[in-house]
N, C-alpha and C positions, 0 to 999 in steps of 0.2 A: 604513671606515664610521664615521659618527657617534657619538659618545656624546651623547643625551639625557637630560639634567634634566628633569624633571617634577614640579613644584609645585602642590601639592594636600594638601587634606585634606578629610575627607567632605561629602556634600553637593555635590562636582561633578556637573557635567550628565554623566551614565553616559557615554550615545555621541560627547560632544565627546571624552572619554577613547577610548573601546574602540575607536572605527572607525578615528580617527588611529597609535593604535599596534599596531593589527591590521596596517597597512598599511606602517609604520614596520618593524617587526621583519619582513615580508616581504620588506621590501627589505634588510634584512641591520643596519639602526642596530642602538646595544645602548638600556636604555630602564631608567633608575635613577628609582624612584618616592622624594620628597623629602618629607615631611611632618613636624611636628615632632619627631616622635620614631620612630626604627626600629620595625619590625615591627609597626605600627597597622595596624587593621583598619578602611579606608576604605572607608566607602558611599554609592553616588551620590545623587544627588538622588532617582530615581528609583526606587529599591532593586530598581537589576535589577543594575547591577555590583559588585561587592566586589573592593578590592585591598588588597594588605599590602604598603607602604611597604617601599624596601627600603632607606634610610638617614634618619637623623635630620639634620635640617637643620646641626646642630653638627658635624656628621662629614663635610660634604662641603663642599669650596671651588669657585667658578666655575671655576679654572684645569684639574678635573678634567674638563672638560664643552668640547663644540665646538657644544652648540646646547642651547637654554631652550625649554619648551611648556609653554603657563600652559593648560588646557580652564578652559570656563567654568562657569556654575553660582554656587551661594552659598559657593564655596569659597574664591577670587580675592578678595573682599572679606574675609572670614577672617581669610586671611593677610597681607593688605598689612597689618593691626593689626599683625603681630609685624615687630619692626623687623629681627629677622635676616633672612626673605624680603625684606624691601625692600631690603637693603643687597645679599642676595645677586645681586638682581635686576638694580639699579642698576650692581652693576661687573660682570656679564654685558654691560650691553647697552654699559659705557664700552671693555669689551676688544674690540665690534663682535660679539660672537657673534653667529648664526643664533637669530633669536626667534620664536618659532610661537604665537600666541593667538586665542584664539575666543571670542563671546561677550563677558561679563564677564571673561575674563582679562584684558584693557588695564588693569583697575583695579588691577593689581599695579604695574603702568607709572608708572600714573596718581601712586603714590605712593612710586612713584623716582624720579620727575620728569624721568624721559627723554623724554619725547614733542615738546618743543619743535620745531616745525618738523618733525615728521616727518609720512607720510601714511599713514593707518590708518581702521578700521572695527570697531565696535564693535556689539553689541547696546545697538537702539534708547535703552533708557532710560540708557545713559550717553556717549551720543554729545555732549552737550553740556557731559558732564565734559570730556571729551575735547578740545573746540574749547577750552575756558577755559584748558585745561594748556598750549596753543598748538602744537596737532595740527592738520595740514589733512585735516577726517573726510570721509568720501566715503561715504555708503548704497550698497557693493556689497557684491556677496559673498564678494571674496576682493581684496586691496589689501596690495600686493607697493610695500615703503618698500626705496630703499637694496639691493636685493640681497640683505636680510639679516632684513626685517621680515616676515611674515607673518600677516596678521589676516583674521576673518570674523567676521559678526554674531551667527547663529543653527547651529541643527540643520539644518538646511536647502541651509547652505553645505557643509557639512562634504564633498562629495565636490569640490568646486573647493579651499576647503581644503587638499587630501590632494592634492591635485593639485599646486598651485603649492609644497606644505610639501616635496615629494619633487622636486620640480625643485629648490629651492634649497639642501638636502642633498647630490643628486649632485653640484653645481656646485663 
C-alpha cells in the first residue's frame, strides 16, 4: 500500500481533506499529515475538520513517500510561500510520484514549476495560472496527466476525485 504525504496547513477546504482520506485509509494507504511544524493543530476552512499534523515539514524527505495530495482551500497558496513545500514538492513530482490535487492545490505546482506541458484542472479562479505555467487546462472534473497526475476543480468533484486518486494507487 501507499504512503501519502499530505500538505497543508489550516484553512484547507475540510472535505477536499476528510472524504479523500476516509477513502484512502479504507483502502489500506498510510496518510502522514506534513505542515510546518509537528503536532499543529490544523483547521479547515470550514471549522468543521480539525487535524494534527503528524510531521514537520523539516523531518520528512520526498524519498519517504510513494504519492503527494495537495486538498485545496487557502492552504496550497500558504504554503507554496515557504520554499521547503516548494522544493519538497518540485522533487516529488521530478522523482515521477503519484500527485493527487484538488481545487487550489495545483498552486503548490504552480510554484515548482512542474506543470509545463502537463494536463490538469484546477478550480476556476486559477485555471489561467495555470495555462501561463504551460499546462494544457481542461474545465473537467477530474484530469488523469501521465498516469501519475490527478486533479479536480471543486467540492463537487471530489467523488470522481476518489475515484480516479484510488485507481492510480492500486496501479
Amino acid at each position: 500500500m501507499s504512503k501519502i504525504a499530505v500538505l497543508m496547513t489550516s484553512m484547507f477546504e475540510d472535505v477536499e481533506y476528510t472524504k479523500p482520506v476516509e477513502q484512502f485509509k479504507n483502502a489500506g494507504h498510510s496518510i502522514t499529515v506534513i505542515s510546518p511544524e509537528a503536532g499543529q493543530e490544523l483547521t479547515g476552512k470550514q471549522g468543521e475538520a480539525k487535524v494534527t499534523s503528524d510531521k514537520g515539514i523539516d523531518e520528512v524527505k520526498p524519498e519517504d513517500f510513494d504519492v503527494l495530495f495537495i486538498p485545496g482551500g487557502v492552504s496550497p497558496d500558504e504554503l507554496r510561500a515557504d520554499d521547503r513545500f516548494v522544493a519538497f514538492t518540485k522533487k516529488m513530482m521530478f522523482m515521477n510520484k503519484k500527485t493527487l490535487v484538488i481545487c487550489h492545490g495545483p498552486q503548490l505546482l504552480l510554484s515548482a514549476e512542474v506543470l509545463n506541458g502537463r494536463n490538469i484542472t484546477g478550480f476556476k479562479s486559477i485555471q489561467t495560472d495555470l495555462k501561463y505555467a504551460g499546462a494544457n487546462v481542461f474545465d473537467e472534473e477530474v484530469v488523469v496527466c501521465g498516469g501519475n497526475l490527478v486533479s479536480s476543480r471543486n467540492p463537487d468533484d471530489i467523488p470522481a476525485f476518489i475515484e480516479k486518486s484510488l485507481s492510480i494507487l492500486d496501479s
